[in-house]
N, C-alpha and C positions, 0 to 999 in steps of 0.2 A: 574505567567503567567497572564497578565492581557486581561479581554476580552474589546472586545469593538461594533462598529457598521460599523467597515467597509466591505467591501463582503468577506466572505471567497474563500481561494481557496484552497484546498484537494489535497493531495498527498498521493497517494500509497507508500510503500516502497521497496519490493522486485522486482527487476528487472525495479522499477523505479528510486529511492534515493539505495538502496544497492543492489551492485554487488552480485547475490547470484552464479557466477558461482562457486566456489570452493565448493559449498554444494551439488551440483544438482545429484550429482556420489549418492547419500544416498536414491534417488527416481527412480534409474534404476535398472529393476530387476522386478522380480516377488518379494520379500518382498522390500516393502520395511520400511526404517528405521527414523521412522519419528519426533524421539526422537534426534534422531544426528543430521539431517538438521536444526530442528530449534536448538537446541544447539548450533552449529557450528555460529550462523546469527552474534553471539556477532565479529566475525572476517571478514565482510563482508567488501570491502573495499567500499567506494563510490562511486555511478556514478559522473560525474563532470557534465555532462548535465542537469540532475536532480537536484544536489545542486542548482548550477546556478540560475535554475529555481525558485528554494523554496525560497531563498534569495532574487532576484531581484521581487517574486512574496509580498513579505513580506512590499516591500514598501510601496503598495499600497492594500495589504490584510490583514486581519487576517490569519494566516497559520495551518490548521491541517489538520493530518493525518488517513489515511482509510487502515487498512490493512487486511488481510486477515490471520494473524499470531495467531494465539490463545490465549486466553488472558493470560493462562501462561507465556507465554513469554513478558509479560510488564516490568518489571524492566530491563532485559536485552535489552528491544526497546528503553527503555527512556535512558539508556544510551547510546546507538549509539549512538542515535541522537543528544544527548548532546555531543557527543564524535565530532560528526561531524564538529559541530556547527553552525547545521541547527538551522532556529526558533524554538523558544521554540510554542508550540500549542497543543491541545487537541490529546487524539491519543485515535482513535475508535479501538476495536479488536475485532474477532472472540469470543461467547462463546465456551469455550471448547469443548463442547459437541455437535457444529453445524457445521454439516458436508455438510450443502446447499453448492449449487456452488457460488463463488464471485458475480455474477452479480447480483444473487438474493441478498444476504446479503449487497453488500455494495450499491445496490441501495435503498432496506431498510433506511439504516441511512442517504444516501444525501439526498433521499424526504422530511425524518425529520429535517435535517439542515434546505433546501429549505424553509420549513415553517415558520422558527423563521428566516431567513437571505438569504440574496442574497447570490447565490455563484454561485459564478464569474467563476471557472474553476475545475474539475477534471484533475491529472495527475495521468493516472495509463497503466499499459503495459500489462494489458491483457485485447484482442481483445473484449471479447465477455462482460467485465465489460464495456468500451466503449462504442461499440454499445446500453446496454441496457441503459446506462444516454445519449447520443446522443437521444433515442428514446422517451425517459422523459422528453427531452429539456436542457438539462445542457451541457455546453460550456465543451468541450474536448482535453484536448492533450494528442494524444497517443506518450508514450513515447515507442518510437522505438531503445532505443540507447543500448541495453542490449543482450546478447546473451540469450535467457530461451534455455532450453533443451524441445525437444518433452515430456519425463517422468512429467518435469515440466508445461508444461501447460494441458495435460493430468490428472494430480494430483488436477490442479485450479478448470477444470470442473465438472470432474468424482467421486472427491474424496473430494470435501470441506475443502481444505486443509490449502491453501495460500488464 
């Protein structure tokens, strides 16, 4: 993966680049099963809007990724991705053990992008990560093209999850 000095632009994954409907049944419920959802991610089929996006964003950026997925889960994200055959790019995750909500954590790491590099765009589909890089100054697309279940954005906020 070669870096370079052009703007980046950031992409979320779950409900942006992967369809996470067929998992989201494992976060409804009073337990829920949060070993199986993310297991399940390696089957996630892709958004097309999203790909699109990352690809056509790649001509003109550096490409990586901001997820909300725990860093456990990196060998099985790098392969999606590869599976996809989205751009190859850096891919931030979740410590294990940090249960903050998305907006805090991944505005965390775009400030620190910010410093070292222009960045050009966030894509990520939950509301309240958007607003909080809108409110930081960084250029936004909300990716709207995805069904989340209520459980599931419930789990983003409340539960430091995704």
């Amino acid at each position: 993966m070669r870096s370079d000095h052009r703007p980046l632009a950031v992409f979320d994954l779950d409900g942006t680049l992967a369809d996470t409907g067929h998992r989201q049944h494992y976060l409804e419920g009073r337990r829920r099963d949060w070993n199986s959802f993310f297991s399940a991610a390696v089957d996630d089929p892709p958004l097309p809007e999203g790909v699109r996006l990352a690809l056509s964003s790649a001509e003109e950026c550096e490409v990586r990724y901001l997820t909300g997925r725990p860093e456990r889960c990196r060998r099985d994200t790098v392969a999606w991705l590869a599976g996809q055959g989205l751009p190859e790019g850096r891919l931030y995750m979740r410590r294990n053990d940090d249960r903050r909500s998305a907006r805090y954590t991944k505005l965390e790491i775009l400030k620190r992008l910010g410093r070292e590099r222009e960045v050009r765009l966030l894509v990520d589909d939950d509301e309240l990560v958007c607003d909080a890089a809108q409110q930081a100054g960084f250029a936004v697309v909300r990716a709207r093209w995805a069904k989340v279940s209520s459980a599931l954005k419930d789990a983003q906020e409340r539960e430091g999850r995704t």
